[in-house]
VMD Tcl script that draws the C-alpha trace (Angstrom):
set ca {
  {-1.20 -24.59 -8.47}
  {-3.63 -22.54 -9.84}
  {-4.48 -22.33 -13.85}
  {-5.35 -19.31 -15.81}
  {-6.52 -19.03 -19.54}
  {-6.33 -16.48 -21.10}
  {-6.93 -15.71 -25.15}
  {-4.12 -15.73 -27.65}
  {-0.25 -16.52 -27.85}
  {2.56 -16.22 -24.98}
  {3.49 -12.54 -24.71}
  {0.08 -11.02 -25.57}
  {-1.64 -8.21 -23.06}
  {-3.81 -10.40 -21.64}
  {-0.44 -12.84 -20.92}
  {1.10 -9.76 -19.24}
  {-1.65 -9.17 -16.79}
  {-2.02 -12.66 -15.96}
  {1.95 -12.28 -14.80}
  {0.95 -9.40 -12.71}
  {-1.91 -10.72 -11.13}
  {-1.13 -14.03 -10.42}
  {3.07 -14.69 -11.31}
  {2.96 -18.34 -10.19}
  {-0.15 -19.27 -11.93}
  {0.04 -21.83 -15.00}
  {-0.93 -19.40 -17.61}
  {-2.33 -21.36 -20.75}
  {-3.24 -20.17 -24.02}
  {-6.60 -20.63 -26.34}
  {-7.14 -19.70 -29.64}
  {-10.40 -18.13 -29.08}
  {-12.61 -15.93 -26.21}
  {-15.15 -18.66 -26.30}
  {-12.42 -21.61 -25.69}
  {-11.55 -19.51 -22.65}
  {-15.33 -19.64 -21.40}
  {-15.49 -23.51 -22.61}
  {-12.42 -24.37 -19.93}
  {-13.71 -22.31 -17.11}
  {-16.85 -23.56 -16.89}
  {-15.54 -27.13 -16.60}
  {-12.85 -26.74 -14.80}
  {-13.67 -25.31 -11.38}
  {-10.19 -25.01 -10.05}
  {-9.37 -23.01 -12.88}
  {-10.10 -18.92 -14.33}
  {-9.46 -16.62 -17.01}
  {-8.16 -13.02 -18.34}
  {-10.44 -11.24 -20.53}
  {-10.13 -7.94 -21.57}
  {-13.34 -6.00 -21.25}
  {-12.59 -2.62 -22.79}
  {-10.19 -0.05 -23.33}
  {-9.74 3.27 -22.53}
  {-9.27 4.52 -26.41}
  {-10.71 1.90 -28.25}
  {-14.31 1.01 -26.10}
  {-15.35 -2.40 -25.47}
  {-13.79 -5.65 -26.64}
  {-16.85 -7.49 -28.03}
  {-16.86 -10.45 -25.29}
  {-20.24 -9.47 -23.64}
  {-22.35 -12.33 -25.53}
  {-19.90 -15.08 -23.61}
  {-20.50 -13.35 -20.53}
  {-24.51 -13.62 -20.99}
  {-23.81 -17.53 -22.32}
  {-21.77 -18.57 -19.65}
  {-22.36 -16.76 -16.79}
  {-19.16 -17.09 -14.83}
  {-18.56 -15.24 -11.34}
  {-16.34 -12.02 -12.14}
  {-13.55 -12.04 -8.95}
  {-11.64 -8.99 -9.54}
  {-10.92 -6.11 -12.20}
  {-7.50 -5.62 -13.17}
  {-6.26 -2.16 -15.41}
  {-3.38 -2.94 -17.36}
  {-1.26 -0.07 -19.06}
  {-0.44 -0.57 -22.64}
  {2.17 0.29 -24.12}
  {2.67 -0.53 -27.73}
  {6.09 -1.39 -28.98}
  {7.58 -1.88 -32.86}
  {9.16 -5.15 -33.31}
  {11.20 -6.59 -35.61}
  {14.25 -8.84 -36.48}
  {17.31 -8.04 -34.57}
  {19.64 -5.55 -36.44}
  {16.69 -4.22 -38.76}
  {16.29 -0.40 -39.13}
  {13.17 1.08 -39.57}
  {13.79 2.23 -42.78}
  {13.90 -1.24 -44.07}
  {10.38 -2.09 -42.18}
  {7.51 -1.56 -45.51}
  {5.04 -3.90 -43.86}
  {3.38 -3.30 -40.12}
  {1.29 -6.57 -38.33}
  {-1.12 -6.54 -35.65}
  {-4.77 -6.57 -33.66}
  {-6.77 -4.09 -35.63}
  {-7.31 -2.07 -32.34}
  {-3.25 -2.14 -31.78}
  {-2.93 -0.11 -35.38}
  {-5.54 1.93 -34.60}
  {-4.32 2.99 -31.26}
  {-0.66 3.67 -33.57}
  {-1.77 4.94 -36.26}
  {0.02 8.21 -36.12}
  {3.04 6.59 -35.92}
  {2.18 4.26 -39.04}
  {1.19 7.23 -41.17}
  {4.64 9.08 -40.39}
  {6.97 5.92 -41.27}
  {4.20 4.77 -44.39}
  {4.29 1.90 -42.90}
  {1.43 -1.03 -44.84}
  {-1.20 -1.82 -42.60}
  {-2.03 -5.63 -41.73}
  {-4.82 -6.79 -39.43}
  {-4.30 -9.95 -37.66}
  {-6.09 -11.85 -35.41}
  {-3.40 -10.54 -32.01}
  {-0.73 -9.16 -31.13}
  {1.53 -11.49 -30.12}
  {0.62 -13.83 -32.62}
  {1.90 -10.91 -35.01}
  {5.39 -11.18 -33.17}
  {5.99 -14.68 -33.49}
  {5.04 -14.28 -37.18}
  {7.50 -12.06 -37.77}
  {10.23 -13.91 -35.83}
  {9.43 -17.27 -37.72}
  {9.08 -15.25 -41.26}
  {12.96 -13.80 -41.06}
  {11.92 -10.96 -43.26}
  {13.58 -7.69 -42.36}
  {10.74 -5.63 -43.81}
  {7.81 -6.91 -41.42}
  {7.38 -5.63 -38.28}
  {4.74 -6.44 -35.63}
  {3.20 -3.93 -32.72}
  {3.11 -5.92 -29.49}
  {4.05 -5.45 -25.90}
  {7.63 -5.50 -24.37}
  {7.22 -9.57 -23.44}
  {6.83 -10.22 -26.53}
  {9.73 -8.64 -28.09}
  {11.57 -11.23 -24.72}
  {9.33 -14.47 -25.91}
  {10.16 -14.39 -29.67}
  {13.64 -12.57 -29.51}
  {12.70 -9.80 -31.94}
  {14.39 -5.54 -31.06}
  {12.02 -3.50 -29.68}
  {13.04 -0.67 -33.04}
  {10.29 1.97 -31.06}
  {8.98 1.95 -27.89}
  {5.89 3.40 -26.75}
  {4.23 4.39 -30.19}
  {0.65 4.57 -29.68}
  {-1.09 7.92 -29.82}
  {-2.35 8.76 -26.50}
  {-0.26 7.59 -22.75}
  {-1.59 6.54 -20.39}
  {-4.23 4.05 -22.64}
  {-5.46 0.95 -19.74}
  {-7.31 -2.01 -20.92}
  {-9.57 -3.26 -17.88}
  {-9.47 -7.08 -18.02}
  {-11.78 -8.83 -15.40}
  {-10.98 -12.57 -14.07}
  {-13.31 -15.10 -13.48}
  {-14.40 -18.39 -12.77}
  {-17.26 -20.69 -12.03}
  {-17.09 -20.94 -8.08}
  {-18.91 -18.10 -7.08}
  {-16.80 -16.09 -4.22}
  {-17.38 -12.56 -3.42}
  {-15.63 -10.43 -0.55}
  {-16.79 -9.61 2.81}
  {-18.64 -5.95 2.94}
  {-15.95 -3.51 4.42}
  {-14.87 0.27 4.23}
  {-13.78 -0.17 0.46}
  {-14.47 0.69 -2.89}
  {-16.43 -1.83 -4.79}
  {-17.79 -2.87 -7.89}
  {-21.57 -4.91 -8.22}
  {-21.76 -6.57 -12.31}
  {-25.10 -8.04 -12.94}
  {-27.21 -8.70 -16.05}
  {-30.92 -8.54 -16.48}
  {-33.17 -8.80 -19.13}
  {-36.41 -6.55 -18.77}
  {-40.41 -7.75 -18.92}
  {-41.64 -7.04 -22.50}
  {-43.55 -3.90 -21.55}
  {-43.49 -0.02 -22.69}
  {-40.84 2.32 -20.67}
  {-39.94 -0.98 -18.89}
  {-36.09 0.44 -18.95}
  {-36.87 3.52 -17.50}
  {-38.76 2.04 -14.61}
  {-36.31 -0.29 -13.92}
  {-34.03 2.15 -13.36}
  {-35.76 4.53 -11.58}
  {-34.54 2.47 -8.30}
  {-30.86 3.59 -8.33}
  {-31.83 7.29 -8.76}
  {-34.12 7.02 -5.92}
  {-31.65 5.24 -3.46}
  {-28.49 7.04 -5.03}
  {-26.54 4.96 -6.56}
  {-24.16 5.24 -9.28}
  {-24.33 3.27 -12.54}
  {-20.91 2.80 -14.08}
  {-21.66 0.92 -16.67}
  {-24.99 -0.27 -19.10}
  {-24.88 -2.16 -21.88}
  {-27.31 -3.50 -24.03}
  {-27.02 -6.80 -25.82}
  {-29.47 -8.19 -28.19}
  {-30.93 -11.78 -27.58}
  {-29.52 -14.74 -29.94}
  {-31.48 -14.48 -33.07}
  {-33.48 -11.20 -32.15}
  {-33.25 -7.71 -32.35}
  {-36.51 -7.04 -30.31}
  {-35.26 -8.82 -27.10}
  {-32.32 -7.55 -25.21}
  {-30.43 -8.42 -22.04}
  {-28.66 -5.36 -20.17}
  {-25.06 -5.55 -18.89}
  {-24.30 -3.25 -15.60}
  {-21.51 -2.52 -13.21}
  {-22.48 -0.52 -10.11}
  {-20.77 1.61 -6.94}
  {-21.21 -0.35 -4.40}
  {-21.25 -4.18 -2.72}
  {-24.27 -6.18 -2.59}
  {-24.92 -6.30 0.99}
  {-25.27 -2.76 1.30}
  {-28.57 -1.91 1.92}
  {-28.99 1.24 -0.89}
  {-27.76 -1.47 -3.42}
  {-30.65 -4.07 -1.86}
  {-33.28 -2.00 -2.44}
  {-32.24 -0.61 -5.82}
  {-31.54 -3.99 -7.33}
  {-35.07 -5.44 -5.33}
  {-37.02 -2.57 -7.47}
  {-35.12 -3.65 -10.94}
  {-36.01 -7.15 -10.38}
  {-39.93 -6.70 -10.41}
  {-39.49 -5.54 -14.04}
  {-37.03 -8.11 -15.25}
  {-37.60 -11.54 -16.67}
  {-34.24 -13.07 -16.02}
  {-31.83 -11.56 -13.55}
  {-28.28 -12.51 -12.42}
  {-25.60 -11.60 -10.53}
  {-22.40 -11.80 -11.95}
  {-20.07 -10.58 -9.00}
  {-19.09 -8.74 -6.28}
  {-15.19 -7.28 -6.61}
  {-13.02 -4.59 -4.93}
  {-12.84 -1.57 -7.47}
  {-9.21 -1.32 -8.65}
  {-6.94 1.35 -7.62}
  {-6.41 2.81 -10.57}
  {-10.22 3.93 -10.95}
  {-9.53 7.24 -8.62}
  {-6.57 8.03 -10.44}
}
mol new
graphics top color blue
foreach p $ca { graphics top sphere $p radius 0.5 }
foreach p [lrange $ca 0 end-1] q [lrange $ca 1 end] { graphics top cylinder $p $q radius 0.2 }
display resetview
């Protein structure tokens, strides 16, 4: 049976998506991003959840680990969130004074934590917040965490759905260290690769000038600065399009005669949810 790691306690996001991607998976837990990496990369029958960015709140932070460890991204994967107010069974939220959770989760409800006054606490996730709560027995702590977790640490769901926009997604991407990529077919995909430019004046803009000429669409380009520098930078990018097709050849061929180091990271099928 296949495992999956993913970052933080049973019932967090990144828990959920695992459960929708892969329900008969062993799904294990680790404290940190980079413990997530660590397993991974040893352990070849193995991958992980990460959440890359969201919707509201941008990007997660976890680009360095990509860079360090270099593992082959399989597939994307947009999970909806919906934020939930938890607390001890029976409470009313008139007796909840004190709110717990990832400092993007409050952010993402903070219209809702204004209205009730509710005291802000930052914590390190989500359902960690939960199970906080449930072990604390206080009725005036509450925790904002998914539906599962409200199931895993048998707190009431007192609100559902409080953040301040619908429809927020959180695209997590799952990899691995065997690299596997699919076969080129009439589908949408996604390339990821990251390069780090030739120390040399408009050396960006040249390197670029390869996907305007052969038409293809950037989707995403991040920049990244070098450990210990802030005068060397490696460059994060997703494009439209699968590796073998020849317009993506020839655009990634022209970036790589300006780039010192150059890798690709994978080749996936561009989730559904990207046309909607």
């Amino acid at each position: 049976m296949s495992k999956i790691y993913f970052q933080g306690t049973y019932g967090a996001y990144s828990h959920l998506a695992a459960l929708s991607i892969e329900p008969h998976a062993t799904i294990i837990p680790c404290k940190t991003f980079d413990e997530c990496f660590l397993n991974a990369s040893k352990d070849s029958n193995s991958k992980i959840i990460i959440p890359e960015s969201n919707r509201i709140t941008g990007n997660i932070g976890i680009e360095y680990l990509i860079f360090k460890y270099r593992l082959n991204i399989y597939s994307e994967y947009f999970q909806k969130i919906e934020h939930n107010l938890l607390a001890l069974r029976g409470v009313k939220i008139s007796e909840i004074k004190n709110v717990y959770s990832h400092g993007q989760a409050l952010s993402q409800c903070s219209k809702f934590i204004k209205l009730h006054k509710l005291i802000e606490h930052v914590r390190a996730d989500t359902a960690g917040s939960a199970e906080m709560v449930s072990v604390s027995k206080d009725r005036a702590k509450a925790a904002i965490a998914s539906s599962l977790s409200a199931k895993t640490y048998n707190l009431e769901i007192i609100e559902k759905n409080i953040e301040n926009e619908k429809g927020n997604l959180t695209r997590f991407l799952v990899m691995g260290k065997n690299i596997a990529q699919p076969e080129y077919e009439k589908k949408k995909y996604i390339t990821s690769f990251l390069f780090k430019l030739k120390s040399k004046p408009a050396a960006l803009y040249q390197a670029l000038g390869g996907f305007a000429i052969n038409g293809v669409n950037l989707t995403k380009l991040q920049s990244y600065p070098e450990k210990n520098s802030f005068d060397s930078f490696f460059f994060l990018c997703d494009l439209d399009g699968h590796i073998e097709d020849i317009k993506v050849q020839k655009s990634l061929e022209e970036l790589g005669l300006h780039c010192q180091d150059f890798h690709v990271l994978g080749v996936f099928e561009a989730d559904k949810l990207r046309d909607k």
